[in-house]
KEKE-3310 file (N, C-alpha, C; in steps of 0.2 Angstrom, whole numbers, plus 5000, padded with zeros to 4 digits):
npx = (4994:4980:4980:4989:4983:4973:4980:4986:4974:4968:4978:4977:4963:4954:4941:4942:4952:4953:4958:4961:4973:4990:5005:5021:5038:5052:5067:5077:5063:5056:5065:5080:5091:5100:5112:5119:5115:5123:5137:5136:5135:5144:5155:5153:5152:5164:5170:5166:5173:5166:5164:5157:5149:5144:5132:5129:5123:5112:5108:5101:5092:5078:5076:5075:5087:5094:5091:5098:5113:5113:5113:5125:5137:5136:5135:5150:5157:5154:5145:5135:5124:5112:5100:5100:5115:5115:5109:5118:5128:5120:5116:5129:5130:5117:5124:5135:5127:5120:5128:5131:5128:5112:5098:5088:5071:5063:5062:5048:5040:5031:5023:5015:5011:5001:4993:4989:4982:4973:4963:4957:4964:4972:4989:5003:5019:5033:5043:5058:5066:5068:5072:5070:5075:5072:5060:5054:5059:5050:5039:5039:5044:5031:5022:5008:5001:5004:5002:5007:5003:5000:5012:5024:5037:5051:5051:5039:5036:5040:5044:5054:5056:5059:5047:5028:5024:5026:5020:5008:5003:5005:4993:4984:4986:4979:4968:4963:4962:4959:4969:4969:4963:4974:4991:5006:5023:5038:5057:5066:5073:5070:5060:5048:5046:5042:5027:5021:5021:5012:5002:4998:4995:5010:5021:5033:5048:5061:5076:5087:5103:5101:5095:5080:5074:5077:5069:5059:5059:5057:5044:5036:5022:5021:5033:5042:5055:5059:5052:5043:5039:5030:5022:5016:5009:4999:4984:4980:4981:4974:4962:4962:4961:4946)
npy = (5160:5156:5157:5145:5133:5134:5131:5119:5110:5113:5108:5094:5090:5090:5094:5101:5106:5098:5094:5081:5078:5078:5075:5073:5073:5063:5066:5082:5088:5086:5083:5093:5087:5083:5089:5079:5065:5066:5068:5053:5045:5050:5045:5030:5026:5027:5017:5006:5009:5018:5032:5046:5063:5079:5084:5073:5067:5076:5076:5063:5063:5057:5043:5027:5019:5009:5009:5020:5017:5006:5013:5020:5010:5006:5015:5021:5008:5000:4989:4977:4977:4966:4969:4962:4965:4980:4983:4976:4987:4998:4998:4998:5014:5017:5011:5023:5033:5035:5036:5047:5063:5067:5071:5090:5093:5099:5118:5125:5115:5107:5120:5120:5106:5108:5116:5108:5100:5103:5108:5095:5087:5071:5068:5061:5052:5050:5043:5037:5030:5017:5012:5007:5014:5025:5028:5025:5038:5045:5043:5046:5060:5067:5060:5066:5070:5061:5044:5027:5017:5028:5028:5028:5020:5014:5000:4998:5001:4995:5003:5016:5035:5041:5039:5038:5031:5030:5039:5036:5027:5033:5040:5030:5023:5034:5035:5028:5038:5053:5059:5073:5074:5079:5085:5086:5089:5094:5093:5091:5088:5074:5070:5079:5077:5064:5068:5075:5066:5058:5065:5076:5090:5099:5104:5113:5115:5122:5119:5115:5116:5120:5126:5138:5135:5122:5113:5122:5116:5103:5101:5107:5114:5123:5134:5136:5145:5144:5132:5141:5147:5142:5136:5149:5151:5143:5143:5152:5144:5135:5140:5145:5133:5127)
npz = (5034:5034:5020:5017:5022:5013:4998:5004:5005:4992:4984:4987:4984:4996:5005:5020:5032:5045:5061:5074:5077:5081:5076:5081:5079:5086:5089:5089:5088:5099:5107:5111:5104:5092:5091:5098:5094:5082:5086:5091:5081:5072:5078:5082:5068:5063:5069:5061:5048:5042:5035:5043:5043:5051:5044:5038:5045:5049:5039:5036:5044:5054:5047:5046:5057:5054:5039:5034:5038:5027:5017:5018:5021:5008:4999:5003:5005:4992:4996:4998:5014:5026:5035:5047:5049:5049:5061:5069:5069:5072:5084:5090:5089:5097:5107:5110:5111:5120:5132:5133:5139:5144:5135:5134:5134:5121:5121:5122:5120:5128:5131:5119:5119:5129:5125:5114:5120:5131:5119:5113:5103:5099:5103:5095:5093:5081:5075:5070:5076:5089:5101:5116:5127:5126:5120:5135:5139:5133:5138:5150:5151:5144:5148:5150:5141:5131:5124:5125:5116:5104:5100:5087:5079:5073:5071:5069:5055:5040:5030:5032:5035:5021:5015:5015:5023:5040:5044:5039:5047:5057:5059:5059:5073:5078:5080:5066:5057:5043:5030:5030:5044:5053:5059:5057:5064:5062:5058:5051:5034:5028:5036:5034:5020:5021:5029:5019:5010:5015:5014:5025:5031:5035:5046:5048:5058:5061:5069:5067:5058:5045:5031:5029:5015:5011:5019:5015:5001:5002:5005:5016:5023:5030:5038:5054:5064:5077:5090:5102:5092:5086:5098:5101:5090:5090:5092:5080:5071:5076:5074:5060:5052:5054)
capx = (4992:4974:4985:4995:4979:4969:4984:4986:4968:4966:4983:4976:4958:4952:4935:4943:4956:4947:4962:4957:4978:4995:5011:5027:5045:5054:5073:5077:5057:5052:5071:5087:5095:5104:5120:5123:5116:5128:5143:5135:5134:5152:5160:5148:5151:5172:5169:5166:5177:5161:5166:5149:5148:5139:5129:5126:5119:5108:5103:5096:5089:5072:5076:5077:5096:5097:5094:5104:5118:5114:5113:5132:5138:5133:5141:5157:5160:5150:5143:5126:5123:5105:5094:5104:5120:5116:5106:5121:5129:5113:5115:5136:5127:5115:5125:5137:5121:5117:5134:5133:5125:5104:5097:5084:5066:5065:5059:5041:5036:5025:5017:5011:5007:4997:4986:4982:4979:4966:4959:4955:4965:4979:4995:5005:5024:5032:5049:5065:5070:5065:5074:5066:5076:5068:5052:5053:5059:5046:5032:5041:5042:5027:5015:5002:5001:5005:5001:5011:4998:5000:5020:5025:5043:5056:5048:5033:5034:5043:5047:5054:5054:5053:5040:5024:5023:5026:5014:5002:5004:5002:4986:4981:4989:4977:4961:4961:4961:4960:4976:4964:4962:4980:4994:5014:5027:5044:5063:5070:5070:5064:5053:5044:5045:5037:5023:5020:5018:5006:4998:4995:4998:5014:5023:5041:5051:5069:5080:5096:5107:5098:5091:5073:5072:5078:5064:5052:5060:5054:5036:5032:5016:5024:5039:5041:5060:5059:5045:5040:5034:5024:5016:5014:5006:4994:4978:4979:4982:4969:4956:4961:4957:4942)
capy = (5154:5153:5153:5138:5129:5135:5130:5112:5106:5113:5100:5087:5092:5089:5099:5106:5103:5095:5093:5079:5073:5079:5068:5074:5067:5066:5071:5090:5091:5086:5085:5096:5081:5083:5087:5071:5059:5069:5063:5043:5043:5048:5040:5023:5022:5024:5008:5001:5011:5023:5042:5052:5069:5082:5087:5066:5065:5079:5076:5058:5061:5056:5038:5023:5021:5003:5010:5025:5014:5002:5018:5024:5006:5004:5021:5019:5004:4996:4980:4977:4973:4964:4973:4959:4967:4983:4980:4976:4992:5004:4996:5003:5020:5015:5013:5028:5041:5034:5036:5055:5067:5065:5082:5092:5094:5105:5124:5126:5110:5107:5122:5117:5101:5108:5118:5105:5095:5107:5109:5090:5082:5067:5069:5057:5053:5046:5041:5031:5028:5012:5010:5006:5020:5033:5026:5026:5043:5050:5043:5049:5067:5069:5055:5068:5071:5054:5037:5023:5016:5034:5033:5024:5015:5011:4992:4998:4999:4993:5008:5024:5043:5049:5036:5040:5024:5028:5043:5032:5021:5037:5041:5023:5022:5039:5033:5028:5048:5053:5063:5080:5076:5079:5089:5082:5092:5090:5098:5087:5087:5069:5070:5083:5073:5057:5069:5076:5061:5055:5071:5079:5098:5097:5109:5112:5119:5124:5122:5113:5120:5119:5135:5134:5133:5115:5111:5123:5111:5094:5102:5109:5119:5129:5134:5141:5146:5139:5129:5142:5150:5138:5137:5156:5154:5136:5145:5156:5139:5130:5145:5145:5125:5124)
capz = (5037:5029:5012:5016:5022:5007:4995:5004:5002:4983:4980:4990:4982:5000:5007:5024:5037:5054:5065:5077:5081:5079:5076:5080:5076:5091:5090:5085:5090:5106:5112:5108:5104:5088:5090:5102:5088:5075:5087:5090:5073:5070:5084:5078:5061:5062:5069:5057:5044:5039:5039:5044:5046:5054:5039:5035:5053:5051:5030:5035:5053:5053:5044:5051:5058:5049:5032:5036:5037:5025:5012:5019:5019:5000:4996:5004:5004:4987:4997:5001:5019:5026:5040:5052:5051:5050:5068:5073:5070:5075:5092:5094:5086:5101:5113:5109:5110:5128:5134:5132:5144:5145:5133:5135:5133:5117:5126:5120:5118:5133:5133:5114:5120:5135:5121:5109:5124:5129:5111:5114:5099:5100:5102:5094:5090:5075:5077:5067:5082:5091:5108:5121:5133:5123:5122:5140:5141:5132:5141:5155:5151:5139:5149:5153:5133:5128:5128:5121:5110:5100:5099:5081:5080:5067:5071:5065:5049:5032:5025:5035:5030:5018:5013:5019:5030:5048:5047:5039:5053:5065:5056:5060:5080:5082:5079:5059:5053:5037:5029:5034:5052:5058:5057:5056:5066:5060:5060:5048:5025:5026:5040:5030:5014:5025:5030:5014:5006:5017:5012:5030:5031:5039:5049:5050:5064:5061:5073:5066:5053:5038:5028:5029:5010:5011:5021:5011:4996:5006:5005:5022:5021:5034:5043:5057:5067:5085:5094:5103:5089:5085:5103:5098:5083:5090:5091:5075:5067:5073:5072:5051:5050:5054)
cpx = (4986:4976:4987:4989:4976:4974:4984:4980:4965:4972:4978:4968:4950:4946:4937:4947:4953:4952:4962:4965:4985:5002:5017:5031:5047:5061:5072:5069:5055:5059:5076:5091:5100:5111:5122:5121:5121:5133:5143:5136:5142:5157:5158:5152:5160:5174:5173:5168:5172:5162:5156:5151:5142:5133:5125:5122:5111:5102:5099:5094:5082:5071:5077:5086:5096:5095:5098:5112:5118:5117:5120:5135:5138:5138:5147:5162:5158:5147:5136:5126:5115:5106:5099:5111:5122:5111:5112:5125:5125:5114:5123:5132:5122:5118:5132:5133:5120:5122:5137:5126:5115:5102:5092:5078:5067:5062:5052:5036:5031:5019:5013:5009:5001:4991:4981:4978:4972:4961:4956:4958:4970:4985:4999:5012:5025:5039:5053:5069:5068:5069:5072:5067:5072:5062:5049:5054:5052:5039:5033:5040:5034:5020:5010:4998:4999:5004:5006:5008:4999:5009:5021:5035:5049:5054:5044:5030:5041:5050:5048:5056:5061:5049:5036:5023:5023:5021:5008:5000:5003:4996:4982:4978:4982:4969:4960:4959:4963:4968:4972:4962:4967:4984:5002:5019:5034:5050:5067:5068:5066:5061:5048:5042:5038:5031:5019:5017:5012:5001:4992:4997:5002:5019:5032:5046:5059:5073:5084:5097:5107:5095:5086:5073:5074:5072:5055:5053:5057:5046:5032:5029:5017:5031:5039:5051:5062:5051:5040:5035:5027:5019:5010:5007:4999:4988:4976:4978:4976:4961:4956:4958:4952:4937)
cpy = (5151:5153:5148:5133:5130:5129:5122:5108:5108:5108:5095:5085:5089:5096:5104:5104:5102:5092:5089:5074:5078:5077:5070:5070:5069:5069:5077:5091:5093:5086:5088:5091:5081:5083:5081:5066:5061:5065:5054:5042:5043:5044:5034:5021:5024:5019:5005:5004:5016:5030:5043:5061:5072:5083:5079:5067:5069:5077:5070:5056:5059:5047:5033:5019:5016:5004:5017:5022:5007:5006:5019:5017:5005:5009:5023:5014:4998:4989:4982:4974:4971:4969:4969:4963:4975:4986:4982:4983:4998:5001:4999:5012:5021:5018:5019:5034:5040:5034:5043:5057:5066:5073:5082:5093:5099:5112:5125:5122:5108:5111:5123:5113:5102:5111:5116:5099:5098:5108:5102:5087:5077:5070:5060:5057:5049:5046:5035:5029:5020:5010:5012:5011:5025:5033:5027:5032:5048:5048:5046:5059:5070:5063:5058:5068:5064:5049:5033:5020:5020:5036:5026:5024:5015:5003:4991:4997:4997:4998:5015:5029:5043:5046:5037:5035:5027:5035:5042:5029:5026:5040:5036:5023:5030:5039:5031:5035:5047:5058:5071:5081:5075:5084:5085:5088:5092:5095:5095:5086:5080:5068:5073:5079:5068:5063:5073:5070:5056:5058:5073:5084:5096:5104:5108:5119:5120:5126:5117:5117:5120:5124:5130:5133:5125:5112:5114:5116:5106:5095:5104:5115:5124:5130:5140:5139:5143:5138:5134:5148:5148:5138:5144:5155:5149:5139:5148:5147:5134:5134:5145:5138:5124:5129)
cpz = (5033:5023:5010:5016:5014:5000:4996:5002:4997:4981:4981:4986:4987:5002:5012:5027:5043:5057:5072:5081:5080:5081:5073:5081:5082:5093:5086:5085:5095:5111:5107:5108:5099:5088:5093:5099:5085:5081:5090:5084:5070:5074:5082:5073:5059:5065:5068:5049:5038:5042:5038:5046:5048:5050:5036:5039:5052:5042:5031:5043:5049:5049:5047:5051:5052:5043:5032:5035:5031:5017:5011:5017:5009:4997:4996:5003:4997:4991:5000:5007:5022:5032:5047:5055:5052:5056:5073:5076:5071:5083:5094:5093:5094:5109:5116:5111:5117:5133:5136:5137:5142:5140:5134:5131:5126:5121:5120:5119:5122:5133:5126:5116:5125:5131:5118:5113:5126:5124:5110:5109:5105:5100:5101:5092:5085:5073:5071:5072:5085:5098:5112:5126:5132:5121:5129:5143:5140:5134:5148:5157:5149:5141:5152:5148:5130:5130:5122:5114:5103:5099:5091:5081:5074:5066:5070:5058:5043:5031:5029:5032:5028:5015:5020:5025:5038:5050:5044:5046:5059:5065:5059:5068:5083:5082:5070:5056:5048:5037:5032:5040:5056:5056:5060:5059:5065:5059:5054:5038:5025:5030:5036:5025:5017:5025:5024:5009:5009:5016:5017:5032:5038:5040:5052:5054:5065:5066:5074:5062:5046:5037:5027:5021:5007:5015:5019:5002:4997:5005:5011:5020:5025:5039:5048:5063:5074:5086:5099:5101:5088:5091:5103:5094:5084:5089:5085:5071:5067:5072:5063:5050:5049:5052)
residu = (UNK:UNK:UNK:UNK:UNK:UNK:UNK:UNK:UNK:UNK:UNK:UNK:UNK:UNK:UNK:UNK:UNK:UNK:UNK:UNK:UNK:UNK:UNK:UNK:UNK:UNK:UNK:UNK:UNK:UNK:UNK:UNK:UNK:UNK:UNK:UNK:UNK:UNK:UNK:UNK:UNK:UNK:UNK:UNK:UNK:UNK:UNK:UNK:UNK:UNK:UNK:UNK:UNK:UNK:UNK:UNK:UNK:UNK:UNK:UNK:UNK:UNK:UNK:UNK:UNK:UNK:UNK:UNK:UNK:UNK:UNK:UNK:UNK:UNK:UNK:UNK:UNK:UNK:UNK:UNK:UNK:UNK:UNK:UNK:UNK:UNK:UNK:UNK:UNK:UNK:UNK:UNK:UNK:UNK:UNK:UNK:UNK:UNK:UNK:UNK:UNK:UNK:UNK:UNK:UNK:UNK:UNK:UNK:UNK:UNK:UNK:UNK:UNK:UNK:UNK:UNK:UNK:UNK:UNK:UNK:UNK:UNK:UNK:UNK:UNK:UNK:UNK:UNK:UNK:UNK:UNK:UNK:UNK:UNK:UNK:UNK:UNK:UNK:UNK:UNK:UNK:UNK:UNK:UNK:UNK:UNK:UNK:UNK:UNK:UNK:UNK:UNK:UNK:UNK:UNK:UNK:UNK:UNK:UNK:UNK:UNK:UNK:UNK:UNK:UNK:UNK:UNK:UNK:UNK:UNK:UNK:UNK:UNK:UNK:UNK:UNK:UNK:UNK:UNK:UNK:UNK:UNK:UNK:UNK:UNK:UNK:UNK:UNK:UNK:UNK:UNK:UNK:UNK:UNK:UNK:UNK:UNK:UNK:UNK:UNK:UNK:UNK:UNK:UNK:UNK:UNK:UNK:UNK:UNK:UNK:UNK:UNK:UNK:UNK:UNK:UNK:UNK:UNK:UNK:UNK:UNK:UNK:UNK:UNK:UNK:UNK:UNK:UNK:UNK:UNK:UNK:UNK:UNK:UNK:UNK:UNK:UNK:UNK:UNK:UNK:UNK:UNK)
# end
């Protein structure tokens, strides 16, 4: 652990990690959600005459659905569609996910949230999602953690993961922190990319069906198996930081 740190801040050719926030993704992190995007997404997108599989669903979680589908649109079918009309279809994708049973809390995540809440940082989220149910959900579940102010959107920024954009933007939403006073928690190749390029030691938590070294590939400074390892390992972690 004080290897990974050590190793991150001689890249970055930063002085120390001072961990003042922590801005996690919300599907496959803060909810077991995945597989029930993976069948919106397929159900969705034969629509509109777009095959998706299980393995697309999961390669570009983390990205904002409307370039998600503007990428598969372009590859499938050679035509360039705007933001408008791939709106349109992220909204059947939409209302396909919301149709399927409610999932659950991911198992560990509280009682990390309850430590770093303790340890006095932020918590913040940082999401390609933007629907207002699940915006709602998650101040619902996690509003003792969370404030809205600290949740970042697909409508927040330009450019979604794997450009660093929406965790600059959670750097910003969390008090203006540098890239050394946070930490990125993420399940996803370009979630990790996004958090890497904004260059903030960034922590990844496997638990779809991707071999960790697709996610040690993407640049995560760690990985760790289930979430509740991570709530395990939270204090050794923040004892090496500082």
């Amino acid at each position: 652990m004080k290897q990974a740190i050590q190793q991150y801040l001689e890249k970055h050719g930063f002085g120390a990690l001072r961990p003042k926030a922590v801005l996690f993704d919300m599907d496959g992190v803060l909810y077991d959600s995945m597989s029930h995007h993976a069948v919106a997404w397929q159900k969705s997108m034969a629509t509109f005459g777009i095959r998706m599989t299980v393995d697309d669903a999961y390669a570009t979680e983390g990205a904002r659905g409307v370039d998600t589908i503007r990428m598969m649109v372009k590859k499938q079918q050679g035509r360039d569609i705007d933001e408008m009309e791939a709106q349109r279809m992220y909204d059947e994708k939409t209302r396909q996910f919301h149709a399927l049973p409610e999932t659950n809390v991911m198992q560990g995540v509280l009682d990390l949230m309850a430590q770093i809440h303790a340890d006095g940082l932020t918590i913040g989220v940082v999401t390609g999602s933007g629907q207002r149910p699940l915006i709602n959900r998650l101040l619902k579940d996690f509003g003792t953690y969370l404030s809205e102010d600290h949740i970042v959107t697909a409508y927040d920024v330009k450019h979604g993961k794997p450009a660093p954009d929406p965790y600059l933007m959670g750097l910003q939403k969390c008090g203006n922190l540098k890239p050394w006073e946070a930490f990125v928690v993420e399940n996803a190749p370009l979630g990790v990319k996004a958090g890497v390029a904004a260059q903030i030691f960034t922590l990844a938590v496997n638990t779809g069906p991707l071999p960790d070294k697709v996610l040690a590939d993407a640049g995560a400074n760690l990985i760790f198996a289930k979430m509740p390892d991570l709530a395990e390992a939270w204090h050794s972690l923040i004892s090496s930081s500082v």
